[in-house]
C-alpha positions in Angstrom: -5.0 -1.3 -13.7 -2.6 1.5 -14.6 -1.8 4.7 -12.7 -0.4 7.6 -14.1 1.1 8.7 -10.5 1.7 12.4 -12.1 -2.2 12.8 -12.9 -2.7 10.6 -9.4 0.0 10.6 -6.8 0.3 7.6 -4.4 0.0 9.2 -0.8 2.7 9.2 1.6 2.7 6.7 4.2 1.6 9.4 6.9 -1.7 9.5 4.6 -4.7 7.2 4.2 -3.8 5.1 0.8 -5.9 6.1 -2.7 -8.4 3.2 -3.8 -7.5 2.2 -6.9 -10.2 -0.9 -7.5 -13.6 -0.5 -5.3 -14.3 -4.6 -5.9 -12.2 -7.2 -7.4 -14.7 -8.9 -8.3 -16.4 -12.7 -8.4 -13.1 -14.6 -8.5 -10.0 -14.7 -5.9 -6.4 -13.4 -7.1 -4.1 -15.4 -5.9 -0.9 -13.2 -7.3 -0.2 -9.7 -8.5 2.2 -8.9 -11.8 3.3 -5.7 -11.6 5.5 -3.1 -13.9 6.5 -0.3 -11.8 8.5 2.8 -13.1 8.3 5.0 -10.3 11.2 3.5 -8.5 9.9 3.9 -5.0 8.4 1.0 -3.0 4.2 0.9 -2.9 2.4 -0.5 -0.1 -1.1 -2.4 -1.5 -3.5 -3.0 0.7 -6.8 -4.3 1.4 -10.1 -3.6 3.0 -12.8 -0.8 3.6 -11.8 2.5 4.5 -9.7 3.5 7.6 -9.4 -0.5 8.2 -6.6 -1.2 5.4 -4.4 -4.2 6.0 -1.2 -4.5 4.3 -1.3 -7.2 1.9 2.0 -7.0 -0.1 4.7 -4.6 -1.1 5.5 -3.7 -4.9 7.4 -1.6 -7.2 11.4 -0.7 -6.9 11.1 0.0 -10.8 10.8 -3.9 -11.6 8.8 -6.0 -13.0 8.0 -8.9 -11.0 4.8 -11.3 -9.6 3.8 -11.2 -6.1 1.9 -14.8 -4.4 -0.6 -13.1 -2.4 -4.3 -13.7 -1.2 -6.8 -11.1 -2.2 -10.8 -12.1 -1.6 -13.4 -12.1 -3.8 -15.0 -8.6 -3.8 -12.1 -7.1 -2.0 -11.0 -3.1 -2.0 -7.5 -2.7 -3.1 -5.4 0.7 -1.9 -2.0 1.9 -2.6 0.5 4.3 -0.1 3.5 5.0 -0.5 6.4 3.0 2.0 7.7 6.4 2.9 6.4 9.9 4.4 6.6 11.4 0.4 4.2 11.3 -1.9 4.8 9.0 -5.5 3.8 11.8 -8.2 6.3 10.6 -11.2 6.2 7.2 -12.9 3.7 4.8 -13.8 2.4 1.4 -12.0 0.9 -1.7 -14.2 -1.2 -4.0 -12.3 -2.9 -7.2 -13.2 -4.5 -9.6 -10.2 -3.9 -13.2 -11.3 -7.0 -15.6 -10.6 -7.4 -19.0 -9.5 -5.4 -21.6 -10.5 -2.4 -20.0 -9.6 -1.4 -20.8 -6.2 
């Protein structure tokens, strides 16, 4: 996944987060590799609308791979850690599979 946050800003944490992958698919991810370049701190989340739980939280302007647990056919979301909006920068995102645990 990659988000242009200028064409799509990352809500502020006063807002519900922006679905960025509807279904992950068939296979777990057991880990998220990341690029950010916005600099600011991005909440990721899962499940179904108005029930998100926070999962992990990326970005800083790193680079970096997160462990975490994401299910099979899961709903990811981003927000912003803070009550402004992300609208410059770009994230990179790629959910590792299983095997990596």
């Amino acid at each position: 996944m990659v988000l242009n946050t200028t064409a799509t800003p990352i809500p502020a944490s006063t807002s519900a987060p922006l679905q960025v992958i509807d279904n992950i698919g068939n296979v777990a991810a057991y880990a998220l590799s990341y690029i950010d370049s916005t600099g600011d701190y991005i909440g990721v989340y899962i499940g179904p609308a108005g029930s998100e739980t926070l999962v992990c939280v990326i970005g800083g302007g790193v680079a970096s791979i997160v462990p975490a647990v994401f299910a099979a056919r899961t709903r990811i979301s981003l927000r912003s850690m803070t009550t402004v909006p992300i609208t410059t920068g770009y994230l990179f995102c790629t959910f590792l599979g299983q095997g990596l645990r």
